[in-house]
Backbone bond lengths (Angstrom), bond angles and torsions (degrees), N, CA, C in turn:
res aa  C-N    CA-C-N  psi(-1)  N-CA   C-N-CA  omega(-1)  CA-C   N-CA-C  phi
1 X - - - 1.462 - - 1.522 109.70 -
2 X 1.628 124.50 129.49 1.341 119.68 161.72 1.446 130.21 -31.82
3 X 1.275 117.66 167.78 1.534 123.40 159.54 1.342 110.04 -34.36
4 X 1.620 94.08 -65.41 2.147 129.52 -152.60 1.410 87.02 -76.65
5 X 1.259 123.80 -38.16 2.279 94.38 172.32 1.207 122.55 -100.90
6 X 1.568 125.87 0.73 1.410 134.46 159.89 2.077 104.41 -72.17
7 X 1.170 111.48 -47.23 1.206 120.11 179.25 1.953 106.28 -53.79
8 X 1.251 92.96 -65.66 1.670 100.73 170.73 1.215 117.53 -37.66
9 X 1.512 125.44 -57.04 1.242 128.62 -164.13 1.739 115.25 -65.98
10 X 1.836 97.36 -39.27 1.422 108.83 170.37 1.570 114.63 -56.29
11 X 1.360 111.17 -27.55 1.485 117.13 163.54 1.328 125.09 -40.22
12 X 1.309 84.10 -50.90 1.674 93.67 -149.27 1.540 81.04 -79.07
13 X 1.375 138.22 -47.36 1.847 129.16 -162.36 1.430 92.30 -69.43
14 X 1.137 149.81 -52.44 1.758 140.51 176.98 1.277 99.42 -46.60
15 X 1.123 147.02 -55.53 1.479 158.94 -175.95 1.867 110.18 -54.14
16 X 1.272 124.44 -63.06 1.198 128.69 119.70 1.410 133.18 16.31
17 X 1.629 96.11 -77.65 1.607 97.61 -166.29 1.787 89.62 -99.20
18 X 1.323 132.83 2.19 1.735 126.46 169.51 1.557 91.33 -75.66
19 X 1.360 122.90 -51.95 1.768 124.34 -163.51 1.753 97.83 -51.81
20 X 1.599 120.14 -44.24 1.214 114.54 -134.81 1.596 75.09 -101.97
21 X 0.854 111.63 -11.94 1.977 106.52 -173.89 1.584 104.35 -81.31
22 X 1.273 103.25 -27.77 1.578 103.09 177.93 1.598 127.97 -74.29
23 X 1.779 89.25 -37.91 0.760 92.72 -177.30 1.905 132.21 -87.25
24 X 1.147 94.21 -14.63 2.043 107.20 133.96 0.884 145.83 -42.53
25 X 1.359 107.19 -34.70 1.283 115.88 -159.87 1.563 102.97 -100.50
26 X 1.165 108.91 -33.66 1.520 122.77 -168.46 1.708 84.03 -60.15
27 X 1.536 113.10 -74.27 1.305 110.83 -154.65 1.295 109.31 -68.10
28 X 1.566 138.38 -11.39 0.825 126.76 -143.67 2.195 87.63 -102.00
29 X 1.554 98.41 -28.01 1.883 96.93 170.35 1.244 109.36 -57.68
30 X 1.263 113.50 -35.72 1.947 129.08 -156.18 1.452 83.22 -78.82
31 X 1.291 152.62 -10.36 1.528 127.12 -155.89 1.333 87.98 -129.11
32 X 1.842 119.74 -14.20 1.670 104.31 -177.49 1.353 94.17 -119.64
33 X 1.259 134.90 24.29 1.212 114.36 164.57 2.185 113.93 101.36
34 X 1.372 102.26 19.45 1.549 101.11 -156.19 1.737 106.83 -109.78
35 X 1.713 87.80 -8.83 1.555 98.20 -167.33 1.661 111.92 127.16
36 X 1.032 107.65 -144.78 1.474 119.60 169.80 1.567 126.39 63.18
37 X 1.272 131.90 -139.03 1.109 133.98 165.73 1.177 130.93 173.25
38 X 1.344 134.92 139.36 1.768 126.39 164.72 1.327 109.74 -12.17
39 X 1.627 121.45 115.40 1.121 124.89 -172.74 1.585 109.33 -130.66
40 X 1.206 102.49 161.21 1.992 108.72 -178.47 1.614 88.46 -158.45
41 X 1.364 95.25 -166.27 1.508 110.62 -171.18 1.264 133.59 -69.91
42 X 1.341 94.60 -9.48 1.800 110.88 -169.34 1.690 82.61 -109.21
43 X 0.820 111.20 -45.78 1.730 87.77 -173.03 1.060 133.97 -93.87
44 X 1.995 100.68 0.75 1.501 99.28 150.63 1.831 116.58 -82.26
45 X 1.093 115.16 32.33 1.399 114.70 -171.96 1.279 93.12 -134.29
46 X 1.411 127.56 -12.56 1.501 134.77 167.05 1.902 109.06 -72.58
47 X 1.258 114.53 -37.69 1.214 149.64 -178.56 1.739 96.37 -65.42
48 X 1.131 115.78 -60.27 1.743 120.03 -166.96 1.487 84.26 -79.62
49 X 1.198 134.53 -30.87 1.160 115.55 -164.06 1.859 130.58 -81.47
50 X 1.697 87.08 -28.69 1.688 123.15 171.73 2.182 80.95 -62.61
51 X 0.848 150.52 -47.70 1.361 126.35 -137.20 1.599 110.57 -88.84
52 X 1.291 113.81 172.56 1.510 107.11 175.44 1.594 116.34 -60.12
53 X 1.021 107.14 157.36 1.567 99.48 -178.55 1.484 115.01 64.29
54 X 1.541 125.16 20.02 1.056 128.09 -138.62 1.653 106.81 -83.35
55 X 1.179 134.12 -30.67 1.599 152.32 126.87 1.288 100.14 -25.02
56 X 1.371 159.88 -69.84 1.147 136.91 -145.51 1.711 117.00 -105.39
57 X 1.356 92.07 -1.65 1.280 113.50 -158.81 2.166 72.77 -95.62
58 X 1.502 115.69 -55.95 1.741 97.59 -153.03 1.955 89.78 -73.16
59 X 1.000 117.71 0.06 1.578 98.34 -171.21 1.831 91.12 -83.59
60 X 1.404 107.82 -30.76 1.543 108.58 -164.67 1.535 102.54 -58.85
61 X 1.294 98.59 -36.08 1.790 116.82 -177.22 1.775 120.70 -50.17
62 X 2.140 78.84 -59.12 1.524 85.41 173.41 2.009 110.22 -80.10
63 X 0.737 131.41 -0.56 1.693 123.38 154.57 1.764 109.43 -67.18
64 X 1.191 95.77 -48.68 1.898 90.05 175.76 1.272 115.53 -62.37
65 X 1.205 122.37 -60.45 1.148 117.29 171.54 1.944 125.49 -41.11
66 X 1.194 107.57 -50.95 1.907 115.11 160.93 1.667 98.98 -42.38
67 X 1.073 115.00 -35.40 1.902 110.45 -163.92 1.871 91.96 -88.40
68 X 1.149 111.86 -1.51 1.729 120.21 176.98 1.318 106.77 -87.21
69 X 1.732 96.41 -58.94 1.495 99.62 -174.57 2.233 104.97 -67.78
70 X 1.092 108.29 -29.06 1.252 93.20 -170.26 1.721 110.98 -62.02
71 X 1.673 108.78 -38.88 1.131 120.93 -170.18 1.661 104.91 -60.83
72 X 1.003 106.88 -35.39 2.280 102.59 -174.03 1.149 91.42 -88.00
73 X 1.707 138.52 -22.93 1.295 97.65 -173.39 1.762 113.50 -91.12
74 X 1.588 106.33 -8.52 1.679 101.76 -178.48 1.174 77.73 -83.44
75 X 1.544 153.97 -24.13 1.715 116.12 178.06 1.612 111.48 -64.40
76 X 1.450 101.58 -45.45 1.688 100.47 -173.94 1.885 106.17 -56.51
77 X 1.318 127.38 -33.33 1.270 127.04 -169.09 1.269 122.68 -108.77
78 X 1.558 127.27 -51.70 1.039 108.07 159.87 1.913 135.47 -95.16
79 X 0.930 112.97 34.13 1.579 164.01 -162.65 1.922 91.15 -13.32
80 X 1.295 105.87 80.98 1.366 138.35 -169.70 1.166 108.34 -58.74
81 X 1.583 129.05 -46.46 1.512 134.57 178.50 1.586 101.80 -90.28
82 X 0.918 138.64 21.54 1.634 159.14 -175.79 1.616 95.46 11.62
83 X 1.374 78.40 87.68 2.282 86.34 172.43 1.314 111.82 -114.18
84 X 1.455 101.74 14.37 1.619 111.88 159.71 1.284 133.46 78.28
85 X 1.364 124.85 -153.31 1.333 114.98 -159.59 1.563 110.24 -131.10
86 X 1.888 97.95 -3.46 1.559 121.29 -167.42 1.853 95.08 -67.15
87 X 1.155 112.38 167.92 1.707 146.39 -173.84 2.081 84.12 -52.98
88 X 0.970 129.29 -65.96 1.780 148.15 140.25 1.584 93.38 -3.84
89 X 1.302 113.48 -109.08 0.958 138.34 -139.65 1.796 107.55 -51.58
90 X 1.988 100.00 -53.81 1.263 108.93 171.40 1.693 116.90 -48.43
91 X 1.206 120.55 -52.35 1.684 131.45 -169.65 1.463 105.59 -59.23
92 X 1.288 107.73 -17.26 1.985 115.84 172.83 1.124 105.61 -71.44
93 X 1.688 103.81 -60.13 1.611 121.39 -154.10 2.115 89.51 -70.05
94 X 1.295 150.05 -68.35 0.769 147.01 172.19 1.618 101.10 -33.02
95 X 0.895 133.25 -53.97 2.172 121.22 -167.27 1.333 90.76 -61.94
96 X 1.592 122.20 -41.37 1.178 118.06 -139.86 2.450 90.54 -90.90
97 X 1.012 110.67 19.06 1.660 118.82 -176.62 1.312 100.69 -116.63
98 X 1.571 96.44 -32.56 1.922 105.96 -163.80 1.907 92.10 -85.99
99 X 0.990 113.18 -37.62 1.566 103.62 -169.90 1.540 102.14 -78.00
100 X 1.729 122.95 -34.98 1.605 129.25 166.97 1.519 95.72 -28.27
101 X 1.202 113.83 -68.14 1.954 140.31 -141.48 1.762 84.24 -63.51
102 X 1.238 123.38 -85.48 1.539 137.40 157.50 1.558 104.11 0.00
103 X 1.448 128.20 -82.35 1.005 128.01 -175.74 1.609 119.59 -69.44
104 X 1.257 111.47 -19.88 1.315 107.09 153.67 1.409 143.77 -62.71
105 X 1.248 85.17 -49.61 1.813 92.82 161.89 1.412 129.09 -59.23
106 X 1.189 123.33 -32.96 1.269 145.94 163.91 1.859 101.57 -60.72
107 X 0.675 106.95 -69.83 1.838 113.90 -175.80 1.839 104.07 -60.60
108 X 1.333 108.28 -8.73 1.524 120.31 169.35 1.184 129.59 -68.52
109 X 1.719 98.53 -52.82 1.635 146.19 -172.72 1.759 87.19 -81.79
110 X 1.321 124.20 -52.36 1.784 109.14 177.47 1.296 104.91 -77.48
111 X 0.990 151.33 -36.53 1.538 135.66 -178.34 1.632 107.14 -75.44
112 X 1.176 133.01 -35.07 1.649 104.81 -179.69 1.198 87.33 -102.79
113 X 1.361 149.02 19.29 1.581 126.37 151.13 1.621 108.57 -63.07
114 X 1.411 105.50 -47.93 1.441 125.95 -177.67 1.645 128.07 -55.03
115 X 1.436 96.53 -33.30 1.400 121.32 -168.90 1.775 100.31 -120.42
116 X 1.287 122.31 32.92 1.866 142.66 159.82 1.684 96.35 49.80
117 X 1.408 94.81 55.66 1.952 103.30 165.54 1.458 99.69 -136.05
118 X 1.657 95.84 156.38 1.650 86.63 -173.10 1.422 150.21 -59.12
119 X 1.008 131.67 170.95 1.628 124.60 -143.77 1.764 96.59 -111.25
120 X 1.733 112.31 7.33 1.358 100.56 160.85 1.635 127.14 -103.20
121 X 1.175 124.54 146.21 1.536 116.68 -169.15 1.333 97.90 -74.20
122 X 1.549 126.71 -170.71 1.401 136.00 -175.21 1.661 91.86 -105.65
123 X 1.391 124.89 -34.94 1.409 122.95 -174.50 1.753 105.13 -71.14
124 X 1.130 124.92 -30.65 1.517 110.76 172.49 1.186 123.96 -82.07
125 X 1.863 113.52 -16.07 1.708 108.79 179.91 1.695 106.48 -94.36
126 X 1.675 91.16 -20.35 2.010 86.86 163.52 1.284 107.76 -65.75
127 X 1.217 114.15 -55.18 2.027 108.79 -175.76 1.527 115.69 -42.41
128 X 1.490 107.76 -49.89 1.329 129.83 -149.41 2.144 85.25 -63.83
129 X 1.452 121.65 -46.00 1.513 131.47 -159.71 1.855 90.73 -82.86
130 X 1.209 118.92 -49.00 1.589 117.04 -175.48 1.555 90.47 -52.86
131 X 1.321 134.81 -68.85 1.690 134.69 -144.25 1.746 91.49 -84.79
132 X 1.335 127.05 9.20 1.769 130.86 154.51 1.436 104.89 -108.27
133 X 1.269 108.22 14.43 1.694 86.35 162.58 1.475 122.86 -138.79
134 X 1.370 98.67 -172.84 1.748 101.92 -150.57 1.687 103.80 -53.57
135 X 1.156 127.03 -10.03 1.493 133.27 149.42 1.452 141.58 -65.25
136 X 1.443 76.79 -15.66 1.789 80.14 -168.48 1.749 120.12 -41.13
137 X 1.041 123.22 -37.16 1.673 120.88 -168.63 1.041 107.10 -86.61
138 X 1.900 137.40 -21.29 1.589 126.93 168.66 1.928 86.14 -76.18
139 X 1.038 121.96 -43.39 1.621 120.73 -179.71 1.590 120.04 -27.37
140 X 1.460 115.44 -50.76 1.453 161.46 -117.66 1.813 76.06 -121.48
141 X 0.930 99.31 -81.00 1.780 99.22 -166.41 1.634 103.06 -60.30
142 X 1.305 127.13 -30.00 1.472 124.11 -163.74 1.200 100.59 -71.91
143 X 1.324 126.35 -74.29 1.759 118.55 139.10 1.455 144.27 40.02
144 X 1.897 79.82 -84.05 1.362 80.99 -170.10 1.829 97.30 -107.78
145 X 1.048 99.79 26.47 1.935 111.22 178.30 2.143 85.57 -94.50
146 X 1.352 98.33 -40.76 1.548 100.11 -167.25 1.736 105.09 -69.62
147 X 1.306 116.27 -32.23 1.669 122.45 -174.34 1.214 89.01 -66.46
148 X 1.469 120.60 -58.42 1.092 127.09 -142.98 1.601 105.87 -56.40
149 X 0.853 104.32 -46.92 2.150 128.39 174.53 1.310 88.26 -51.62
150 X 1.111 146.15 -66.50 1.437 145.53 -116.55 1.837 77.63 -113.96
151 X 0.979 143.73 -16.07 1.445 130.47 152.12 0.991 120.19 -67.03
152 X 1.827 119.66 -55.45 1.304 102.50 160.34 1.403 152.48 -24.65
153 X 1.655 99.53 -65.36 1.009 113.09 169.89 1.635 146.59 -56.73
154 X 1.703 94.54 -25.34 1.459 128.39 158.75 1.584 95.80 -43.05
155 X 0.846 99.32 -104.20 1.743 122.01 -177.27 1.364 121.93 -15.82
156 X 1.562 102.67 -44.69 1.778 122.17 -178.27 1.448 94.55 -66.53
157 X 1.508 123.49 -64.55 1.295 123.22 172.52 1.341 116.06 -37.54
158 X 1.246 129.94 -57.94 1.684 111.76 -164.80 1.710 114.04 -96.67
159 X 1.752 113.39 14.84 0.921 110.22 148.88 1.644 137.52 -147.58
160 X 1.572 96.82 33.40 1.825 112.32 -177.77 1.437 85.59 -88.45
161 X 1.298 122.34 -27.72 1.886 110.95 -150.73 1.371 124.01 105.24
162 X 1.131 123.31 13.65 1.461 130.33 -126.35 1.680 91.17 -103.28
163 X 1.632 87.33 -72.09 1.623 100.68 164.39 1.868 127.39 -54.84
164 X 1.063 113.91 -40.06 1.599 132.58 135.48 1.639 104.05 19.61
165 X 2.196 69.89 -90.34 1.756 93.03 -158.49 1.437 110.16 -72.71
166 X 1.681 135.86 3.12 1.242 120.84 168.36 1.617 113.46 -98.78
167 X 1.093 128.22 -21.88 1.189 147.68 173.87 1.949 95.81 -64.79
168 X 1.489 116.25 -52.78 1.389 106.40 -179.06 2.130 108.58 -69.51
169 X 1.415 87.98 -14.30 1.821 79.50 -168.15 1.609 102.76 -103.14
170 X 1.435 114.77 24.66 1.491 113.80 152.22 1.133 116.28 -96.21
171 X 1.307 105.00 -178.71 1.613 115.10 -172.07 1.433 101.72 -113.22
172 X 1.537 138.30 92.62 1.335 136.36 -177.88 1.798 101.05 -160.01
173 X 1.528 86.52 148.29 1.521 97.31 -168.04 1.449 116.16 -71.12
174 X 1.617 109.47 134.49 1.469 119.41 -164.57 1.602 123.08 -19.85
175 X 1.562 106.43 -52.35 1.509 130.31 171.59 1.765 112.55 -36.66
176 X 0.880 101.28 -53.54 1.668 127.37 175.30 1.716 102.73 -65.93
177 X 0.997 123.90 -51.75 1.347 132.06 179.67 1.443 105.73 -58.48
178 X 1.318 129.93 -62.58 1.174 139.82 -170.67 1.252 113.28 -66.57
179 X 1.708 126.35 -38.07 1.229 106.38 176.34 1.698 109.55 -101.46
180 X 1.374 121.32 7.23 1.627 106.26 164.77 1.602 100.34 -87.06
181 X 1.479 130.59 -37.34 1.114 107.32 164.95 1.936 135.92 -38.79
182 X 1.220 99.54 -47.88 1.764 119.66 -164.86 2.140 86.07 -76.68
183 X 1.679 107.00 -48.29 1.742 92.20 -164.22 2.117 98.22 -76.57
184 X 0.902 113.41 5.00 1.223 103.27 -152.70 1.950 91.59 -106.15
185 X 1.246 113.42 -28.86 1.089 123.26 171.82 1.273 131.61 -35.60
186 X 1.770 78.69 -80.98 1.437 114.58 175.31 1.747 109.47 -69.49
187 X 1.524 126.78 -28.17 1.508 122.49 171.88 1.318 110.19 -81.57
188 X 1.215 139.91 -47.16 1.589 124.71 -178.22 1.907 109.17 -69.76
189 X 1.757 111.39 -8.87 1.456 98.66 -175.81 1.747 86.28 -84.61
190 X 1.026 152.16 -44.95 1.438 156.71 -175.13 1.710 114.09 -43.63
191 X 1.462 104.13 -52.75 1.496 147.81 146.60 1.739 104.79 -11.39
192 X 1.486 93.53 -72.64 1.428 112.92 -177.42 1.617 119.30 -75.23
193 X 1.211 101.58 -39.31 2.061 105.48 167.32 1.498 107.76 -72.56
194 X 0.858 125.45 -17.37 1.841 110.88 177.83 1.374 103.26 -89.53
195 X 1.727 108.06 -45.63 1.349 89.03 -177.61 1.855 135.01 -79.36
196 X 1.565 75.79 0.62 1.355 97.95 174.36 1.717 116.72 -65.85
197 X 1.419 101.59 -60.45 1.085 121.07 167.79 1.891 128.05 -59.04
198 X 1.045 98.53 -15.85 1.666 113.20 177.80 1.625 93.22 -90.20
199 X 1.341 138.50 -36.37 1.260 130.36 168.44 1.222 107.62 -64.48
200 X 0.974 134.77 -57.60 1.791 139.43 168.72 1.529 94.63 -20.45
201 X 1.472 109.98 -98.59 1.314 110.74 -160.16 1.871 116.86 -48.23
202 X 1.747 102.95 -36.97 1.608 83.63 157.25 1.444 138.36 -38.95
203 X 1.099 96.42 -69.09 1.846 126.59 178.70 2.225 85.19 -27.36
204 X 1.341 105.40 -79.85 1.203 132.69 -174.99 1.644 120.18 -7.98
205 X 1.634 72.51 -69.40 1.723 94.99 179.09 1.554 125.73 -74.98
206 X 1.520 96.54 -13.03 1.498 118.89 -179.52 1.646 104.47 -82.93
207 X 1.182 112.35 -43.72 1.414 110.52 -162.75 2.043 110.69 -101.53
208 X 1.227 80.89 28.64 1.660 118.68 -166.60 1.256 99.55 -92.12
209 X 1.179 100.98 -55.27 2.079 123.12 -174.69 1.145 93.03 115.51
210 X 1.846 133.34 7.88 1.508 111.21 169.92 1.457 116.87 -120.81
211 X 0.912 131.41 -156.65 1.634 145.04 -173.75 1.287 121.71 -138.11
212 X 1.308 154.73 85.35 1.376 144.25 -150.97 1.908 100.04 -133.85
213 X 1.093 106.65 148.46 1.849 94.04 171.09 1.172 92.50 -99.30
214 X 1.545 102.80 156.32 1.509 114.14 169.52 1.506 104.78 -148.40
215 X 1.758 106.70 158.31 1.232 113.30 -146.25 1.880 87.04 -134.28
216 X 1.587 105.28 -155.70 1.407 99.73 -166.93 1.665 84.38 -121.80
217 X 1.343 145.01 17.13 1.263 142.94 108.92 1.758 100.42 -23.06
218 X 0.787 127.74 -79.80 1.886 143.39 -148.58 1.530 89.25 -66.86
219 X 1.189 129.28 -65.86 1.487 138.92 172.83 1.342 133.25 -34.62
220 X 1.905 110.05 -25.40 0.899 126.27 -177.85 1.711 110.92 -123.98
221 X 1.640 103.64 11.00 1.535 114.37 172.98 1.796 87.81 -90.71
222 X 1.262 103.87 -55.24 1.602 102.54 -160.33 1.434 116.40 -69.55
223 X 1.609 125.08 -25.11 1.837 127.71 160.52 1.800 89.88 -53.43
224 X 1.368 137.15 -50.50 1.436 131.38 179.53 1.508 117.12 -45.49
225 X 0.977 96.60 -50.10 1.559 106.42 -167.89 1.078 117.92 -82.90
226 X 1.714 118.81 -24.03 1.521 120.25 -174.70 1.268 117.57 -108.91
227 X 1.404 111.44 -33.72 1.558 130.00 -178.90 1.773 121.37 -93.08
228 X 1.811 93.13 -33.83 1.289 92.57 -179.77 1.982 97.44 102.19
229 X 1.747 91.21 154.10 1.607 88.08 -143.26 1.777 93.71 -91.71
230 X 1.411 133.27 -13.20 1.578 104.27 147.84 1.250 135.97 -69.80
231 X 1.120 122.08 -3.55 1.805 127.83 172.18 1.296 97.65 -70.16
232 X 1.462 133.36 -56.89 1.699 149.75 161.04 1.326 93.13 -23.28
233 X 1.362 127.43 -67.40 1.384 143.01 -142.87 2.057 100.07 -67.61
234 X 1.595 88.76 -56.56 2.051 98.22 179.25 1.347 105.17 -61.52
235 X 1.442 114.31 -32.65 1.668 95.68 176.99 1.409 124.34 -88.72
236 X 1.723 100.81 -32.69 1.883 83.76 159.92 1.405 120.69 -42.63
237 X 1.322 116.50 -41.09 1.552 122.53 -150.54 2.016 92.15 -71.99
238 X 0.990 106.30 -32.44 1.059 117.47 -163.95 2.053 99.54 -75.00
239 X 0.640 105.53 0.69 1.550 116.72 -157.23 2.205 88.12 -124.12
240 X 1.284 90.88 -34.37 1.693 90.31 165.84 1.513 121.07 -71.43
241 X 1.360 109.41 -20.61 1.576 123.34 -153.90 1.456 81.86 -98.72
242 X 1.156 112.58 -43.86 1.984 111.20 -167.40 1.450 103.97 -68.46
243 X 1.665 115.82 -19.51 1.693 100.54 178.96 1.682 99.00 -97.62
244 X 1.142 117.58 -7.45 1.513 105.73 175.10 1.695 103.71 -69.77
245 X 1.490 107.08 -41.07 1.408 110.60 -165.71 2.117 112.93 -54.79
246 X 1.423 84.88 -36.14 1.502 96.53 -178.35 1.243 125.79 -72.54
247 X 1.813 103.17 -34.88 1.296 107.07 162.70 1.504 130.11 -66.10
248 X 1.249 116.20 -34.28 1.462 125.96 -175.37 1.860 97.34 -75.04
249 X 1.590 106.80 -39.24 1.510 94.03 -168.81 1.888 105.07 -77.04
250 X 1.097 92.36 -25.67 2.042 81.04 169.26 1.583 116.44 -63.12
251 X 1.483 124.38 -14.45 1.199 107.51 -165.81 1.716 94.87 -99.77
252 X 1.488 132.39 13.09 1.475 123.81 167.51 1.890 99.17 -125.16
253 X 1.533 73.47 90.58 1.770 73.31 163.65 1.677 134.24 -52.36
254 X 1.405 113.47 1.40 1.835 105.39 173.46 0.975 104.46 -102.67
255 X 1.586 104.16 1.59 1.660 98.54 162.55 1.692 127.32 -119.70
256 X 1.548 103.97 -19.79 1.396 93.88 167.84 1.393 121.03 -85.42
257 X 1.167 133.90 -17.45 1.228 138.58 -157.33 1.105 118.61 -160.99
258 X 1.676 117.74 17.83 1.638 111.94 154.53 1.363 138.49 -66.72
């Protein structure tokens, strides 16, 4: 890969870990008292958008984000760490197209917010028409069968070692080591309870007889409601630590994008 699309891609993971930092942070004031509010992706882009420069600032957003989507889809295609073509390898390369698609839409929704087009993506009014139709509840479960994985896998990552051992087989100074280890931990285990919990309420609403989307707004109503609103509060924070992790790991390229 060039300089100019290794550089890009590092874009797009700093970009990444600003969305997911915000969106911590917001909820994580709202749960101690600092302000803020239940936050997700759209309203951390509500957030970039409230700021000065606030137009040039969400197009800058939605360019990072394109350097997101570019980065999962040369993993899904030209599949750089070669994890192959096995039953394994494929189920990566597919998350890793489906999370591209995700962050694309989002980086869609920031560029014509930015540039005075509407402020909904095409990926939430497609969802929004799939979960109204005569599918919606095999829809609803497919979903949240997919969160549900992507909790797993959260979790396995920040505690098989997995993530660990690539972070130890870059080349970056100890300082750097120590705290993407400690933010990366603690952010993909946070990572893994929302999305854990966003399968829950899928599953829920599915086996309900209805279809509803749900977001990590909803994820972080129900840690409120069930746990109580500092448990809400450690996992936002924890969701702060996961965008530090992303940010710090975009700035060593043998590790974001080797």
């Amino acid at each position: 890969m060039s300089s100019k699309k290794k550089n890009f891609a590092r874009f797009g993971l700093a970009t990444k870990g600003i969305v997911y930092f915000i969106i911590g942070g917001l909820t994580a004031f709202a749960a101690f008292g600092g302000g803020g509010q239940k936050a997700g992706s759209d309203t951390a882009l509500d957030f970039i958008a409230q700021q000065d420069f606030g137009k040039i600032l969400l197009v800058l957003t939605g360019l990072g984000l394109l350097g997101y989507l570019f980065w999962r889809w040369y993993q899904a295609f030209a599949d750089p760490k070669g994890v192959g073509t096995d039953t394994k390898g494929m189920v990566k390369r597919v998350s890793y197209f489906g999370s591209g698609l995700f962050y694309g839409a989002l980086a869609y929704s920031a560029i014509s917010r930015g540039t005075g087009g509407s402020s909904s993506s095409g990926n939430n009014s497609m969802l929004s028409k799939a979960l109204n139709s005569d599918y919606a509840v095999t829809i609803a479960i497919i979903i949240g069968l997919v969160l549900l994985g992507k909790a797993i896998y959260e979790i396995y990552q920040a505690y098989s070692g997995k993530f660990r051992e690539e972070v130890d087989e870059a080349d970056i100074p100890q300082e750097a080591h120590s705290l993407i280890i400690k933010s990366g931990k603690v952010g993909l285990t946070s990572r893994g309870i929302i999305a854990g919990i966003m399968a829950f309420l899928m599953f829920r609403t599915a086996f309900s007889g209805g279809a509803e989307k749900v977001s990590k707004t909803d994820a972080f109503s129900f840690l409120q409601n069930e746990f109580g609103t500092v448990v809400m509060g450690i996992i936002a924070a924890g969701l702060v630590a996961y965008g530090v992790f992303m940010i710090v790991k975009a700035k060593y390229s043998s590790l974001a994008v080797s």
